[in-house]
C-alpha positions in Angstrom: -12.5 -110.3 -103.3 -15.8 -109.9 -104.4 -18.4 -108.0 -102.1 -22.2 -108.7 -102.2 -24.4 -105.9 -100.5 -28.4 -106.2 -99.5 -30.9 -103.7 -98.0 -33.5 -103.8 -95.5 -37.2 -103.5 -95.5 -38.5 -101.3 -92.0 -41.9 -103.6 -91.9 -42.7 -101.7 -88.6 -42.6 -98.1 -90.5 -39.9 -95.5 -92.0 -39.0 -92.0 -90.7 -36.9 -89.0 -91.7 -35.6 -89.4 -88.0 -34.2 -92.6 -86.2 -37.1 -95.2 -85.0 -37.3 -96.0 -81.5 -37.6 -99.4 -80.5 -36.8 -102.9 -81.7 -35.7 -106.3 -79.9 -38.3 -106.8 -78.4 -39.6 -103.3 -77.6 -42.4 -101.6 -79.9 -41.5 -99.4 -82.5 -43.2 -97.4 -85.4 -42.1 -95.3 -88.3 -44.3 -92.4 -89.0 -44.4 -93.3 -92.7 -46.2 -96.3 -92.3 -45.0 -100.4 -93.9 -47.5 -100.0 -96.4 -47.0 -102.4 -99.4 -46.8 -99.2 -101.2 -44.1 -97.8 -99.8 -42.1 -101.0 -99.3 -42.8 -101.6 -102.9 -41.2 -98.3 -103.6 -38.0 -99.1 -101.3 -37.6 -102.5 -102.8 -37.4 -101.0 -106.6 -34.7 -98.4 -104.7 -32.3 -101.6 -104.0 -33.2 -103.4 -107.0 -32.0 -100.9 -109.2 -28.8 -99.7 -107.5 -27.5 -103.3 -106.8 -28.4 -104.4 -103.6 -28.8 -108.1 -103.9 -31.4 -108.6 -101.2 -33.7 -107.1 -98.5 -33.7 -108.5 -95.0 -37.2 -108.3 -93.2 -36.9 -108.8 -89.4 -39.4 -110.9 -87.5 -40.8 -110.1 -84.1 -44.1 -108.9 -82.8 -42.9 -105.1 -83.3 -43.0 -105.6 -87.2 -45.0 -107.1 -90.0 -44.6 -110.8 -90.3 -41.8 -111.4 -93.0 -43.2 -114.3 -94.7 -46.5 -112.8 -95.6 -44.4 -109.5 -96.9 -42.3 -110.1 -98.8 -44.8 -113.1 -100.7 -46.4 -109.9 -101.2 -43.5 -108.3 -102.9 -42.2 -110.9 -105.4 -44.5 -110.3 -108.4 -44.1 -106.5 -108.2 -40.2 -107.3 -108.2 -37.5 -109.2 -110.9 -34.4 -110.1 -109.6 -34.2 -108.9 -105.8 -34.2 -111.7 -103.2 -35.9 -111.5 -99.9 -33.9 -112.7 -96.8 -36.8 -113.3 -94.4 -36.3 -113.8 -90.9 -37.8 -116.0 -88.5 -37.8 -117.9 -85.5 -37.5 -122.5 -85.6 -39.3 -121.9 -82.0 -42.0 -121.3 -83.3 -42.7 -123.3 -86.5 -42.2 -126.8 -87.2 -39.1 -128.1 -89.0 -40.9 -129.3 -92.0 -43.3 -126.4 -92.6 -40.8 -124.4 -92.6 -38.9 -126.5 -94.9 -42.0 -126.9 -97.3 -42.5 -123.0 -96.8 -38.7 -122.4 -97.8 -40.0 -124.9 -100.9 -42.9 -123.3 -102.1 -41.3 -119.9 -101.8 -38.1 -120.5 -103.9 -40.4 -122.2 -106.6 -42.7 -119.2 -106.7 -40.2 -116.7 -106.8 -37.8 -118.4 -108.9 -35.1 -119.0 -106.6 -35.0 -115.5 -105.0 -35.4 -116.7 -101.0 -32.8 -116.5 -98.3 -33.2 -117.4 -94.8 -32.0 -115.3 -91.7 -32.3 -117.8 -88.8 -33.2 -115.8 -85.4 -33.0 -118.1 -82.2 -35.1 -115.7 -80.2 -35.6 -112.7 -79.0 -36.6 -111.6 -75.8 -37.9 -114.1 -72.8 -41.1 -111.5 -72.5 -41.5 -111.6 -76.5 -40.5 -115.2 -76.8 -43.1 -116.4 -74.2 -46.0 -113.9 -75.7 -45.4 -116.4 -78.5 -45.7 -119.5 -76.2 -42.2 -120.2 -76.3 -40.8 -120.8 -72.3 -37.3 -122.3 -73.2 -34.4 -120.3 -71.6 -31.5 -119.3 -73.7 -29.6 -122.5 -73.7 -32.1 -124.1 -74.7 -33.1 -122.3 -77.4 -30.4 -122.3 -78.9 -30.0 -125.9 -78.6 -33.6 -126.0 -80.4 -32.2 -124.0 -83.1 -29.3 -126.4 -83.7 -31.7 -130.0 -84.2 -34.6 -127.6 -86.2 -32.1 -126.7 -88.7 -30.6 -130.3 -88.5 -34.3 -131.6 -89.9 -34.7 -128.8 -92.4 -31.0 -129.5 -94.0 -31.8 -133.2 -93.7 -35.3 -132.6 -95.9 -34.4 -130.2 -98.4 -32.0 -132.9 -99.6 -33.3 -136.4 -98.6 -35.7 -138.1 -100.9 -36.2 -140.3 -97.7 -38.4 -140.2 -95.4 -36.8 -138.0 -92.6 -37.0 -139.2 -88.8 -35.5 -137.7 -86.0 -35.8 -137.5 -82.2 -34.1 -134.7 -80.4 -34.5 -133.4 -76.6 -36.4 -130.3 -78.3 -37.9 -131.3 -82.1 -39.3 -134.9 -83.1 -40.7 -136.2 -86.8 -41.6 -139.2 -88.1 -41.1 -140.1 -91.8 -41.1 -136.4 -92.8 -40.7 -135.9 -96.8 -41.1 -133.1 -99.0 -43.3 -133.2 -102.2 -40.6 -130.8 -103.7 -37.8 -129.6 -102.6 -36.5 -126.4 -102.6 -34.1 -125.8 -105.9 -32.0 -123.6 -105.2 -31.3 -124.4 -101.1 -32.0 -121.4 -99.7 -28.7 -120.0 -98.0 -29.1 -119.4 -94.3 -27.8 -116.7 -92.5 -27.6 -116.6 -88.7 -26.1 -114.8 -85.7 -25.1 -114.8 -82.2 -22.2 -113.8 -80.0 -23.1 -116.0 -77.3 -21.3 -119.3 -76.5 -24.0 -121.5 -77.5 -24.6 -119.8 -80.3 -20.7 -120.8 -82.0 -21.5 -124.7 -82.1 -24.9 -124.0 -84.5 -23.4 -121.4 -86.6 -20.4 -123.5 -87.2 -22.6 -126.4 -88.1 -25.5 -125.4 -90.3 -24.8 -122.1 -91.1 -24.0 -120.7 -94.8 -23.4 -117.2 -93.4 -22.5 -116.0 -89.9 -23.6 -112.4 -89.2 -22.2 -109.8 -86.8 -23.5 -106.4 -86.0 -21.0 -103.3 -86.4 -18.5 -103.7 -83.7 -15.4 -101.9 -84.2 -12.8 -104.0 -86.3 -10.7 -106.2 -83.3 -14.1 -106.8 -82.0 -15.3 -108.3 -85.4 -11.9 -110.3 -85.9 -12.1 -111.8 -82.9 -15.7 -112.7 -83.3 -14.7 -114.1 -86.7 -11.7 -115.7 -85.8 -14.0 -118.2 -83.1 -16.4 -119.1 -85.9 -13.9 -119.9 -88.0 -11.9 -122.3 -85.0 -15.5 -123.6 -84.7 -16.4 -124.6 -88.4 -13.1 -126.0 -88.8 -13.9 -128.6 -86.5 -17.1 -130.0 -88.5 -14.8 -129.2 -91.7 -17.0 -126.6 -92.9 -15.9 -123.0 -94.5 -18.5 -120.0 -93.6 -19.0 -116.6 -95.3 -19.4 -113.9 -93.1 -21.8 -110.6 -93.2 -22.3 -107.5 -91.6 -25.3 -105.9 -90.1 -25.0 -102.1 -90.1 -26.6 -98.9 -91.0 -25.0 -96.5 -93.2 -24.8 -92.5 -93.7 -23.4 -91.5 -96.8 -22.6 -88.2 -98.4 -20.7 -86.1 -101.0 -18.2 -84.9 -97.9 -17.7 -85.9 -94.7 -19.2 -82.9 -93.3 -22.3 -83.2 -95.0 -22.6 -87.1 -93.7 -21.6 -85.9 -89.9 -24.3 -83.0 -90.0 -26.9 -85.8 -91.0 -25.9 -87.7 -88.3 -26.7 -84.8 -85.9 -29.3 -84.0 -87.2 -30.6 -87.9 -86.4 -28.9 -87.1 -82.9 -30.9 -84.0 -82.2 -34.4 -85.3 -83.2 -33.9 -87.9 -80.0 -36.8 -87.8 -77.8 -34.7 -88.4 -74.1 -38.0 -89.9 -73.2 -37.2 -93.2 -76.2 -33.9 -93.5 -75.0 -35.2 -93.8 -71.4 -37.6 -96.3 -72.9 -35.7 -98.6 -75.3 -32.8 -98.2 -72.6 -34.8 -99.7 -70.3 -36.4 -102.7 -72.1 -32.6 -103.7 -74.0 -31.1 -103.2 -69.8 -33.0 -106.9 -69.3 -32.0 -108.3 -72.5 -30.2 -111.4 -72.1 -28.6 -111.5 -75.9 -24.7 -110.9 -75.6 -25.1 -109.1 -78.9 -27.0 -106.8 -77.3 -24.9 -106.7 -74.6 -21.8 -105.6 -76.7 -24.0 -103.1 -78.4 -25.2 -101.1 -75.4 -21.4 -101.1 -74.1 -20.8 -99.1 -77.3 -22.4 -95.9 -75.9 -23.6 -96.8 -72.6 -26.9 -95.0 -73.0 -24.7 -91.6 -73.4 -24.9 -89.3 -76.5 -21.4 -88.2 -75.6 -18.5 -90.1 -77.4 -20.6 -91.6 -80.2 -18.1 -91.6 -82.5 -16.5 -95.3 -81.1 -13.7 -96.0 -84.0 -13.3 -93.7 -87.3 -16.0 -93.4 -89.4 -18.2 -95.6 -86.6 -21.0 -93.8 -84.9 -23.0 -95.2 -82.4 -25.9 -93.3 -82.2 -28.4 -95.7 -83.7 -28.6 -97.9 -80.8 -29.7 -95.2 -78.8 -33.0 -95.9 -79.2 -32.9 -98.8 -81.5 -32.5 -102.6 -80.3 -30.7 -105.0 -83.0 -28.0 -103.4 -84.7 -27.1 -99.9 -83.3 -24.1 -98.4 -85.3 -23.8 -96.8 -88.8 -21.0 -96.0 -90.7 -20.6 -92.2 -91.1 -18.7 -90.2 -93.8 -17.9 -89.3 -97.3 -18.8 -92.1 -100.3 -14.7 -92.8 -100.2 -14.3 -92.8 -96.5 -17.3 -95.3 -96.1 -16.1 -97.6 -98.8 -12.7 -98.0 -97.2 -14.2 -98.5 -93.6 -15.9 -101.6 -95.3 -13.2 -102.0 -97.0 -11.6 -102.6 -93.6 -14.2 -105.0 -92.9 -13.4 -107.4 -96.0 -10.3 -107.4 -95.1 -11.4 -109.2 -92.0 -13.3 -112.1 -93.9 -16.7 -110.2 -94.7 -18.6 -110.4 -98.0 -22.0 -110.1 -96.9 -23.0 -106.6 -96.2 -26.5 -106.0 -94.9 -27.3 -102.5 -94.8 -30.0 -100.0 -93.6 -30.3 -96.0 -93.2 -33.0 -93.4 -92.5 -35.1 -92.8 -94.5 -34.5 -96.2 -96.0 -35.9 -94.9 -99.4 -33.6 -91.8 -100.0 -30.2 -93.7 -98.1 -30.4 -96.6 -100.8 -29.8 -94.4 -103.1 -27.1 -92.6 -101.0 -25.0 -95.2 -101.0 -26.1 -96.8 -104.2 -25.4 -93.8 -106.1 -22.1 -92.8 -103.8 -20.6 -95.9 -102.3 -21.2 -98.9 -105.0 -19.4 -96.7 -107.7 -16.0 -96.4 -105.7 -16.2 -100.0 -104.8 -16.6 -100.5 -108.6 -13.8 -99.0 -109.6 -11.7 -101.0 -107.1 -12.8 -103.9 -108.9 -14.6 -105.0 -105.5 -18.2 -104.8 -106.6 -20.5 -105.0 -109.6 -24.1 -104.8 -110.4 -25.7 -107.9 -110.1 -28.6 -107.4 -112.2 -27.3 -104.3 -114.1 -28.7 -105.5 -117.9 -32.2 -106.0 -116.3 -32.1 -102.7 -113.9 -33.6 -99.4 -115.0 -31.1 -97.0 -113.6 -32.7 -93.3 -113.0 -31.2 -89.8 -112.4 -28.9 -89.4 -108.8 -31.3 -87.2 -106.8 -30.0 -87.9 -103.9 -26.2 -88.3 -104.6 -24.0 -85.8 -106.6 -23.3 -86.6 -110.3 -19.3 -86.3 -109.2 -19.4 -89.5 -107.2 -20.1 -91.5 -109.8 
């Protein structure tokens, strides 16, 4: 078992505290997405052996294709997962975009493929399709783009939702970008089976995931394909437990009841089942957040998208993912408050257990400059 781990990049803002909002809904970090900072958090997971940084897409956030462009010449071996939506891009831009981006940056691109988000964000964006339909979008848009980054044909295809005629690429990408996509949805199975490289699930506790796993897999084995699997999920990491559960409320207590009233509100007409499942976790309440051990769900209090974090010591959060391996995961797509200081949490805490397990290793380690530990204790390593 070998376990690859990425970070994320808050293009809508960091903060000391959680950051309301997401899905949909507007959100802002008091320490602003400047290039700067993100800079600054990118160098964080470069060094302590995350492999990539996701960047979400959606009008609460920079727009992840600009950014992280931005970010590949002040960077040497990270990789950018960049999000974004086949409603509202063409199949072969997107593909030519994919192209031009692994060329430039030397093979460092990954794709996270989001079918939509909201109806009320989807149609600021022009895009009227309902669910169903969407995703049925998603599944001939991804069918073009896999047919042109490896036909030196001319591509031509006419769907019910995406048409081209004698569509060819100049260059193809080399290497394919993977693609990563989720949804818990029913419609959602069929695509993931089919053009997925990586199905992702948010933090659920672990039946929840193994039953969500299990159906992809039934599903891929019908079009003869084998998926990896990841994990979307924040972290809080400490020396002790204690110390990791007194972060957590102190995240808890720095809730303004008028965001959770807000976000609460917005995610209440969400039609993603993901969503769904994730607002079941707590309900809106800040009692019982503590859903399975080591699982809080106090994030998605106020945040839409993934909403839980795993809480404890470095040893107790390396064997709740662990846990999580054991299901099928190898992806692990991680995020924590501040994003800055928490990559080197876990970096400093967390990768070193899994190290000596023989689970994880650098993947860059001869080109990365390791610092001090400010942030973790010298013991934990």
């Amino acid at each position: 078992m070998s376990l690859s781990f990425h970070w994320f990049l808050p293009t809508y803002g960091d903060s000391r505290g959680l950051v309301a909002g997401g899905h949909g809904t507007f959100m802002s970090g008091d320490r602003p997405a400047s290039l700067r900072y993100l800079n600054q958090i990118g160098a964080a997971a470069e060094d302590n052996g995350f492999e990539a940084v996701l960047t979400p897409t959606g009008a609460w956030c920079e727009d992840a294709w600009l950014t992280t462009a931005m970010l590949v010449e002040t960077t040497e071996t990270l990789k950018f997962l960049v999000a974004f939506r086949p409603g509202l891009i063409s199949p072969t831009l997107a593909a030519q975009m994919a192209g031009t981006f692994q060329r430039h940056s030397r093979g460092r691109l990954l794709l996270n493929v989001v079918t939509g988000g909201e109806p009320h964000e989807q149609q600021a964006y022009g895009d009227f399709l309902d669910k169903e339909q969407r995703y049925a979008r998603t599944g001939e848009f991804l069918h073009v783009v896999r047919e042109l980054w490896r036909s030196a044909e001319p591509v031509t295809f006419d769907g019910e939702h995406i048409r081209v005629r004698e569509a060819l690429l100049s260059n193809r990408p080399d290497p394919i970008p993977p693609v990563f996509f989720g949804g818990s949805s029913a419609p959602a199975g069929p695509v993931a089976a089919r053009y997925a490289d990586t199905y992702l699930t948010w933090g659920e506790p672990l039946l929840a995931v193994s039953r969500k796993l299990e159906w992809i897999r039934r599903l891929a084995v019908d079009h003869g394909r084998v998926l990896d699997y990841g994990l979307r999920i924040h972290v809080i990491s400490r020396d002790t437990s204690e110390q990791a559960w007194a972060e957590a409320e102190r995240l808890l207590q720095g809730i303004d009841p008028a965001d959770v009233a807000r976000v609460q509100a917005n995610l209440a007409r969400s039609e993603s089942e993901g969503q769904r499942r994730m607002v079941e976790l707590h309900g809106g309440s800040a009692e019982r957040l503590e859903i399975a051990p080591n699982l809080w769900a106090g994030v998605g209090l106020v945040r839409g998208g993934a909403g839980t974090a795993l809480v404890g010591s470095h040893e107790e959060v390396a064997e709740r993912l662990i846990e999580y391996a054991r299901l099928g995961i190898t992806q692990f797509i991680l995020s924590g408050y501040p994003h800055l200081e928490e990559a080197y949490w876990f970096g400093e805490g967390v990768l070193p257990v899994l190290e000596r397990k023989g689970l994880w290793r650098h993947p860059h380690r001869d080109a990365a400059v390791r610092g001090g530990t400010p942030f973790a204790a010298s013991s934990s390593n």
